[in-house]
N, C-alpha and C positions, 0 to 999 in steps of 0.2 A: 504494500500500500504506500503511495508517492505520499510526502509531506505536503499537508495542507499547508496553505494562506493563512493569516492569521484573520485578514478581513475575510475569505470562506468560511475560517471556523466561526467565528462571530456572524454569520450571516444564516447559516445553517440552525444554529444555534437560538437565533430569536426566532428564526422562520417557524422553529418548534413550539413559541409559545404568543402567538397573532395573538391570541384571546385572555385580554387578563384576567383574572381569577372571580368568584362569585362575589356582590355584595353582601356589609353586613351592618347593621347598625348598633354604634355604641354609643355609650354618653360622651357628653362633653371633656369627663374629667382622665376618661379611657383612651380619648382620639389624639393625643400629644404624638408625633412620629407619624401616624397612621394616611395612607393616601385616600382623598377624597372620590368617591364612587360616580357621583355626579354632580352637576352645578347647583349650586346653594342658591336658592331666592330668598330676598329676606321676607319674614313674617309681618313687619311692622315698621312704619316709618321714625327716623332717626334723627335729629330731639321731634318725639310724637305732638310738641306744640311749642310756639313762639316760647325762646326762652332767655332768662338774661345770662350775658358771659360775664357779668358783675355784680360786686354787692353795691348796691346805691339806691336810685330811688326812680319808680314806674311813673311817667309821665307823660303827656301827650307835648309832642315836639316845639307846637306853637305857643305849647306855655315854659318853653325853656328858656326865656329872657333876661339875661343878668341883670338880677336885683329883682325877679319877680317873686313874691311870695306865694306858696303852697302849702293849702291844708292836707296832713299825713291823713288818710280815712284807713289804712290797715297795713297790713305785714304780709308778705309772699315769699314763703322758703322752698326748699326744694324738697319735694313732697306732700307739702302745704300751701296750694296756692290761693288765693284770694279771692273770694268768691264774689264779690260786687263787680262794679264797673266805674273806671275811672271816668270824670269829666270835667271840664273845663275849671282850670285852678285845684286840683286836686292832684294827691301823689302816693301813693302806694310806699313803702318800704319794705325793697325786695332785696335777695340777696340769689347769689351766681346760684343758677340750676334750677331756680324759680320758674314757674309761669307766667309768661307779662299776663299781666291782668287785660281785660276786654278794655279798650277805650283806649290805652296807653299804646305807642308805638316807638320809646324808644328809651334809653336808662340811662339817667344823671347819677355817675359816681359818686363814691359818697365822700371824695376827697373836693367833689367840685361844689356841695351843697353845706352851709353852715346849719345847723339845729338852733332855730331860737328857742322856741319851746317845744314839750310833748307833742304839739300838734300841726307845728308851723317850721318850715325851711326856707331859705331862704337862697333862690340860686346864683353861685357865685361864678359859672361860666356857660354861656349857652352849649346849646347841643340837638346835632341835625336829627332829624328821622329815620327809626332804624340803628340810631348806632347804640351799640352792645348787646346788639338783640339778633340771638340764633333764630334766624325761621326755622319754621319745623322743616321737616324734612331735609335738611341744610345738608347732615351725614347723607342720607342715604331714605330713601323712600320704600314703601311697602310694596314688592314685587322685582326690586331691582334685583340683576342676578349678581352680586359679590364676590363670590368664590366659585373657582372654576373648576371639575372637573379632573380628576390628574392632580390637585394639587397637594403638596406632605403638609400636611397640616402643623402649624408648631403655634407659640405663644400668640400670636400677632393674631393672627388668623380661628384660632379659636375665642379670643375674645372677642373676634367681631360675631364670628359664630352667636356666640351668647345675647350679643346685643341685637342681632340680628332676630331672637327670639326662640332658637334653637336650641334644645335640652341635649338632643340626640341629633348623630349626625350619621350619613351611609358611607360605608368609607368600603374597600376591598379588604378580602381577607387577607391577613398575612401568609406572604410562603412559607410554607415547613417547607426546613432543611434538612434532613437526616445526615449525617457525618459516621463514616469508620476510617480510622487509624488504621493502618497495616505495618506489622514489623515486630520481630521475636527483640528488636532491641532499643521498643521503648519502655516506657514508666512513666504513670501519672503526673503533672506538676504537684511540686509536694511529696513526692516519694523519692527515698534513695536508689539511683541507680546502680545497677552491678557492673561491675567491672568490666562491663565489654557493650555496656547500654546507654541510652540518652536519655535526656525528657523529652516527652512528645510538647509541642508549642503548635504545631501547626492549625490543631484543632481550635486552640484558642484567641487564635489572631481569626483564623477563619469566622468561627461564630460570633465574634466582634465586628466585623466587617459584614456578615449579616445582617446582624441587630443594626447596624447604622444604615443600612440602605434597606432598612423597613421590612425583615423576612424575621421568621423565626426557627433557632435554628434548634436542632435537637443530636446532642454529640451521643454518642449509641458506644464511644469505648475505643480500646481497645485490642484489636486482633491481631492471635500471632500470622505466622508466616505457615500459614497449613491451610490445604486446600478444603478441608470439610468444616474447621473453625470461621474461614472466610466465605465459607457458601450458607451458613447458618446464621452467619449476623446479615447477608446480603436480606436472606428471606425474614429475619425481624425487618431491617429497613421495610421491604417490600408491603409487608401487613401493617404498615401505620400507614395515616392520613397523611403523606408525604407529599412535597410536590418534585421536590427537589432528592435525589441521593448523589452524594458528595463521598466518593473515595479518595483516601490520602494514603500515597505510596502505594509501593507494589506495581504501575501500569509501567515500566519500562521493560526490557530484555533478557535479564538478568534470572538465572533458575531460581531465586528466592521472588521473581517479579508473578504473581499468581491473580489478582483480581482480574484483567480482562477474560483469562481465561474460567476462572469461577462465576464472573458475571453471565459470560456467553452464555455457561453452561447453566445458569438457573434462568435465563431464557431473555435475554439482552438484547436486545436490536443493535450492533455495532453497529452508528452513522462513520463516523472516524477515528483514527489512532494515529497520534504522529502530528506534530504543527511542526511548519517552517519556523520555528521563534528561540530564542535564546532570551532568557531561560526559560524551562518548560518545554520542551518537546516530548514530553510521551504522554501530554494531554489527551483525551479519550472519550469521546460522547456517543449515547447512543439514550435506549427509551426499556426501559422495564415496565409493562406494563404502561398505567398511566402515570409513571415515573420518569421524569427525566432524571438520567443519569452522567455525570461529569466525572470524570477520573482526574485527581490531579496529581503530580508526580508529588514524592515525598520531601527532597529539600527544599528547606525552610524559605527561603526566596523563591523559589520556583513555586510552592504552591502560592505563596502571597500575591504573583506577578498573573499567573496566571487565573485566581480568584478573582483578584482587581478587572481583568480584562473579557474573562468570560460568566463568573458566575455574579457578579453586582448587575451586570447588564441582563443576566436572564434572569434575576430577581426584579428587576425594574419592570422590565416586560409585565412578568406578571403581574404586576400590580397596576397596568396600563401605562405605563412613561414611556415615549419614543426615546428611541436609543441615538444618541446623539456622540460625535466625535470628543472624548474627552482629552487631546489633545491640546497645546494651544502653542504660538509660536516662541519662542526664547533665542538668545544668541551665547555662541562656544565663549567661554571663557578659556578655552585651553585647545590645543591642537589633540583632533583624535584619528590614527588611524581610517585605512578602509575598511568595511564588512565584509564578512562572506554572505551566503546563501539566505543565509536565515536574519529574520527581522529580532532589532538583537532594543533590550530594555537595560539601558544601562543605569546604574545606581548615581546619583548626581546630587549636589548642594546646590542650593539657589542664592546669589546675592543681587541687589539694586545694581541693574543697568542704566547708563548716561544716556542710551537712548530712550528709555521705559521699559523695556524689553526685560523679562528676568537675564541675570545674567549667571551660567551656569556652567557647572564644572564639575567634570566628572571625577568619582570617589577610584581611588588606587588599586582596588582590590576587588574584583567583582567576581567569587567563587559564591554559588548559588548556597552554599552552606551557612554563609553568612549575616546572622540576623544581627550583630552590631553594626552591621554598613548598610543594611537595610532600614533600622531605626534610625542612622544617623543621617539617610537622603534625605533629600525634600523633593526629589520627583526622579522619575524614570527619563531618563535621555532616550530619545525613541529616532533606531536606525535602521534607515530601510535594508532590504535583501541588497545586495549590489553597493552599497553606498561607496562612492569615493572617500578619501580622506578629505578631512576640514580641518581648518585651521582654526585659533582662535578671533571673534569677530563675526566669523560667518552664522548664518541663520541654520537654528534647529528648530523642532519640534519636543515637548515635553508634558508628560502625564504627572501632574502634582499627586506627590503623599499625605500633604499636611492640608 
């Protein structure tokens, strides 16, 4: 089987999941992270009545002439609004979030008005019609659509939600993830390894990069390097409500490398094996059922690169997001080399460029085993199949980490 594209594998890949996932509706205080299912109309117009943006006093415009006196006939607070009707020489005492009283069309600060007595003001600078005074519907009016469709919900957007009159909102369901480890030489984070084993990390960057692109994930363990241990966690994977199964390790050539072929064999649709890309090439998709299935190799960089590039983008899909180029452009701080064949992701710092441009430079050391130069990047230097050498100055392309 010839090495895929990396835009093949990525196209192949969303082409699997056209259809985002079912709606479901949760409260307001649930829906933080969560992608919205459809377009929000608001329930109710936004201030629902003329309102003041000050504390001062409710008056009608043409009696706002410096040195004119005003009898006070009541008090308008916010939630308490005044139940009369102002008229000529008359003034209300309102304060910010009030209802302008009927009559009144516009509000004399209370810094512009002196207090002679209980009942009398005296104004000490005029003031046009309208001023300080929210019309209703100012925010936003009962029917207008708000929030759109697709959109991650977070602070901003849920409080308009709330204002908007909304308890509950439709949002998509999150993707399950299911995850298995492969390898007789890991060990738990948090457990002592034996003399000839690691910690496994991969899982746990992984389900963390789930959780941030709105999936949920579910780590299942695990599995040593035996073909009937990894055909019995495949078939738990398979019997949960999964959307996604996520293998780590084992899909490369290697006689300890056994998932593709346990997968096949518990009934796997192989789509591909093998991408054109550095790091990551013995990425591996296909479909279990109504499971999509993602093989990603086991070094620590290589599943993180290849996570970032195919399984955040098939997480998105299903939650309805169009998949958009997360590349963006930057300039070499330092001369690199030409490419071979394969579209290569290089580990890179970012500093302020004279032009605006990031300006970026590649890390020293880029063996796929590497998660202190993977933490310490701030974006993937992205080099096509073919690339010439560049120098420093010339224009890249770059995937941020941070």
């Amino acid at each position: 089987m010839s090495l895929l594209s990396v835009d093949e594998a990525i196209a192949r890949i969303l082409g699997d999941a056209s259809a985002p996932l079912a709606a479901e509706t949760v409260r307001l205080d649930e829906a933080d992270g969560r992608t919205l299912a459809e377009d929000l109309a608001s329930k109710r117009s936004q201030p629902p009545f003329p309102a003041s943006a000050m504390d001062g006093y409710a008056l009608r415009a043409e009696d706002a002439t410096e040195g004119m006196r005003l009898t006070v006939i009541g008090t308008a607070a916010a939630g308490h609004g005044f139940a009369g009707q102002v008229s000529a020489g008359e003034t209300v005492r309102i304060f910010t979030g009030a209802p302008v009283p009927i009559g009144a069309d516009t509000i004399l600060i209370q810094e512009n008005a002196e207090r002679i007595d209980a009942t009398t003001i005296l104004v000490r600078e005029p003031v046009s019609a309208g001023r300080h005074v929210r019309r209703a519907a100012l925010d936003f009016a009962a029917g207008d659509t708000l929030i759109a469709v697709g959109t991650r919900l977070g602070a901003r957007e849920l409080s308009l939600a709330a204002a908007m009159g909304h308890g509950t909102v439709p949002v998509r369901r999150r993707p399950r993830v299911a995850m298995i480890a492969t390898g007789d030489e890991l060990v738990p984070p948090g457990d002592m390894p034996g003399p000839d084993q690691i910690i496994s990390s991969n899982a746990v960057g992984l389900a963390a990069m789930i959780r941030s692109c709105g999936g949920e994930a579910i780590d299942l363990g695990i599995v040593a390097d035996d073909r009937q241990a990894i055909g019995d966690a495949i078939a738990r994977a398979a019997a949960l409500p999964a959307d996604i199964l996520v293998t780590i390790g084992g899909a490369s050539v290697g006689d300890h490398d056994l998932v593709k072929e346990a997968l096949v064999t518990s009934g796997m649709t192989l789509d591909f094996w093998r991408i054109a890309m550095r790091p990551g090439k013995p990425l591996m998709y296909g479909r279990l059922g109504a499971q999509r299935v993602l093989g990603l190799p086991g070094n620590p960089v290589s599943a993180f690169v290849c996570g970032l590039l195919f399984l955040r983008p098939l997480v998105h899909a299903l939650l309805g997001h169009a998949h958009g180029d997360q590349s963006e452009p930057a300039v070499l701080a330092a001369d690199i080399p030409a490419n071979d064949r394969r579209q290569d992701y290089v580990r890179a710092t970012i500093a302020a460029g004279h032009s605006g441009l990031p300006l970026v430079a590649p890390l020293p050391i880029q063996d796929s085993a590497m998660l202190s130069t993977l933490a310490a990047a701030d974006c993937l230097l992205v080099r096509a199949p073919g690339a010439t050498a560049a120098r420093a100055g010339d224009a890249c392309h770059i995937i941020r980490l941070r």
